[in-house]
C-alpha positions as CSV (number, residue, x, y, z in Angstrom):
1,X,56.1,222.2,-46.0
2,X,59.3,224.5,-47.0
3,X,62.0,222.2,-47.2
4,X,63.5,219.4,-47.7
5,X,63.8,218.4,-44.3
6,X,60.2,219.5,-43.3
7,X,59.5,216.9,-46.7
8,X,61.8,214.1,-45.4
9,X,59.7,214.7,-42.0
10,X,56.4,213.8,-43.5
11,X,58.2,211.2,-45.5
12,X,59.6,209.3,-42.5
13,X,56.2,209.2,-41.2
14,X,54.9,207.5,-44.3
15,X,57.3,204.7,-44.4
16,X,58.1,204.3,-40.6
17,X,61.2,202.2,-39.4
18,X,62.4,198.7,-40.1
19,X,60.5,196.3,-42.4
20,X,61.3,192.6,-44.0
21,X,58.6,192.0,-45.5
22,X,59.2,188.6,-47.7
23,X,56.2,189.8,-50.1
24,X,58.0,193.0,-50.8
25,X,60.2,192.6,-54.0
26,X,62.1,195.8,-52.1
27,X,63.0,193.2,-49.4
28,X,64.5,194.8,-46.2
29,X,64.5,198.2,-45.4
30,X,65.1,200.5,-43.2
31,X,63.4,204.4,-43.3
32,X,61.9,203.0,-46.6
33,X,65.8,202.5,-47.8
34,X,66.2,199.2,-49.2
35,X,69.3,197.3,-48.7
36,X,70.3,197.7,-52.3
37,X,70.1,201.0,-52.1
38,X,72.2,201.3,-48.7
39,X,74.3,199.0,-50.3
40,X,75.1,200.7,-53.5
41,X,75.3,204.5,-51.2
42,X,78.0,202.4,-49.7
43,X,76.3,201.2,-46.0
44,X,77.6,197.9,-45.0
45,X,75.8,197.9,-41.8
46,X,73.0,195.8,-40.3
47,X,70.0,197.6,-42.2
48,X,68.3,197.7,-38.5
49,X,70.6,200.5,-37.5
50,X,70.6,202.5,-40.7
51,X,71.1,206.1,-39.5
52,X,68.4,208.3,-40.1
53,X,70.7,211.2,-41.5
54,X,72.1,208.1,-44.5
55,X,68.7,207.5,-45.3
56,X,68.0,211.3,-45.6
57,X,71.3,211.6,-47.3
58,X,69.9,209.0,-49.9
59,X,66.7,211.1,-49.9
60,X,67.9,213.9,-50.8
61,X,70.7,212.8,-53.7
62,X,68.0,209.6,-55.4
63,X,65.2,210.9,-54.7
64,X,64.4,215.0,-54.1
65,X,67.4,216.9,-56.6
66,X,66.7,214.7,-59.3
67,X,63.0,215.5,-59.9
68,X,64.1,219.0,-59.1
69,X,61.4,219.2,-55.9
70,X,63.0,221.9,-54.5
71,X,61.7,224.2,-57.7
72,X,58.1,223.1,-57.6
73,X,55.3,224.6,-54.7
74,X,56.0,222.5,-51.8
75,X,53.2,220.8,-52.1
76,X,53.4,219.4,-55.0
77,X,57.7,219.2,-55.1
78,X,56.1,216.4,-51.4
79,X,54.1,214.5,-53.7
80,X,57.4,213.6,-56.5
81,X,59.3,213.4,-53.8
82,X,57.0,210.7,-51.8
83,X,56.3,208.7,-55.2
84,X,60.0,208.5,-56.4
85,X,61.1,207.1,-52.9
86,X,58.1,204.9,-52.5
87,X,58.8,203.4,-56.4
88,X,57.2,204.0,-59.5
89,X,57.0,206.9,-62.3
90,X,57.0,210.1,-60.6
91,X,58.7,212.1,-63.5
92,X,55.6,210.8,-66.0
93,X,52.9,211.0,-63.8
94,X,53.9,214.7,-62.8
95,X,54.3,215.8,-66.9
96,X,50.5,213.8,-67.2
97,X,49.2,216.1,-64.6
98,X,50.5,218.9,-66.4
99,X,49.7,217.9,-69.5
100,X,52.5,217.6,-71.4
101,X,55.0,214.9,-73.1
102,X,55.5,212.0,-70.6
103,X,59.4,211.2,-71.7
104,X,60.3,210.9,-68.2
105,X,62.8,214.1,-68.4
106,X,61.9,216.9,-65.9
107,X,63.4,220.3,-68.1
108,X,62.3,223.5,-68.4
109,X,58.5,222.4,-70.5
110,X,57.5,220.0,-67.8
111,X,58.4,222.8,-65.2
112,X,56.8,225.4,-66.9
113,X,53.7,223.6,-67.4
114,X,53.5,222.5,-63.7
115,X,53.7,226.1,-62.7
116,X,50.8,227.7,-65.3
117,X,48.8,225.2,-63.2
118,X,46.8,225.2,-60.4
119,X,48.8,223.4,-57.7
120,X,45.8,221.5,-56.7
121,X,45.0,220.3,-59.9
122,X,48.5,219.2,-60.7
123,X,48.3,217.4,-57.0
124,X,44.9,215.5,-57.8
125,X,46.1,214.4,-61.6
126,X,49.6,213.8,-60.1
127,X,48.1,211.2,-57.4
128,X,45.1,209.6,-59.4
129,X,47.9,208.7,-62.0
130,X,50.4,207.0,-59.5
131,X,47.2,204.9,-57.9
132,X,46.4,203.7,-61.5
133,X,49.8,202.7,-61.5
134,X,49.9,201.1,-58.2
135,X,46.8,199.5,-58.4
136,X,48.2,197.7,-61.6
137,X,50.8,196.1,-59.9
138,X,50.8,192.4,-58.6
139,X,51.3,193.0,-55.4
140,X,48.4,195.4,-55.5
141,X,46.2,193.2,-53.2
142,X,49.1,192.6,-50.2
143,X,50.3,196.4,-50.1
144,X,47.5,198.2,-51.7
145,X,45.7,199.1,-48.6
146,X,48.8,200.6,-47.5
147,X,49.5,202.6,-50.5
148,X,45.9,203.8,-50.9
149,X,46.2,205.1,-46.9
150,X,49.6,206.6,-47.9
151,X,48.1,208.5,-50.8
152,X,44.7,209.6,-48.9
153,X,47.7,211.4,-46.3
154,X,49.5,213.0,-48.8
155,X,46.2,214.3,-50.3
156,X,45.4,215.9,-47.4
157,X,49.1,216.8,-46.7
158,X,48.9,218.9,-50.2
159,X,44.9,220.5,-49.3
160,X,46.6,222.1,-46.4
């Protein structure tokens, strides 16, 4: 993986096509985009026929420049990138795995950090963190299995 569309690739795979799920407190989607989300990029479209190029558009202005994804190895700039547009704490669980000052601000320490180590490291710390996180959630036992078969991918995604 050497892009940001061989990343949005793998990432289409993880979240598939449409979805309403009423236990989701997302609520519909479309490519994993929510309708909020479409909404605010300015779709006003049925969310069933969300272009693929918007949602990659959305990927790549919410959820891959802004944790800076492009600058990290591949493999781990995949795992931020999967996180932030599945939900959660990307930006703290990536300055955890590095071992630095989880403010939640991706600068020049946190990226310095994540490059003195090793990538696989950073991937392993980077994932158990966001499963704590997942697992702590309420709606844990409807969508964990899910999440727990998304991470296992990315994991061996980021091994290859």
């Amino acid at each position: 993986m050497n892009s940001f569309d061989d990343a949005f690739t793998a990432l289409i795979g993880n979240e598939g096509g449409y979805s309403f799920n009423p236990a989701d407190p997302g609520g519909e989607t479309m490519f994993g985009v929510t309708a909020r989300v479409a909404r605010a990029w300015g779709y006003q479209g049925d969310m069933k026929e969300l272009p693929i190029d918007t949602a990659k558009a959305i990927a790549k202005k919410f959820y891959w420049d802004p944790y800076q994804c492009d600058q990290l190895d591949p493999r781990i700039g995949f795992q931020v990138f999967d996180a932030a547009y599945n939900g959660g704490r990307p930006a703290q669980w990536l300055q955890q795995a590095a071992g630095v000052a989880a403010d939640g601000v991706i600068g020049a320490i946190t990226m310095a950090a994540v490059r003195a180590c090793d990538p696989m490291k950073i991937i392993m710390r980077f994932d158990a963190y966001r499963l704590q996180y997942l697992g702590s959630l309420p709606t844990w036992p409807t969508f964990g299995h899910g999440w727990a078969n998304r991470i296992a991918n990315n994991l061996i995604r980021g091994a290859s």
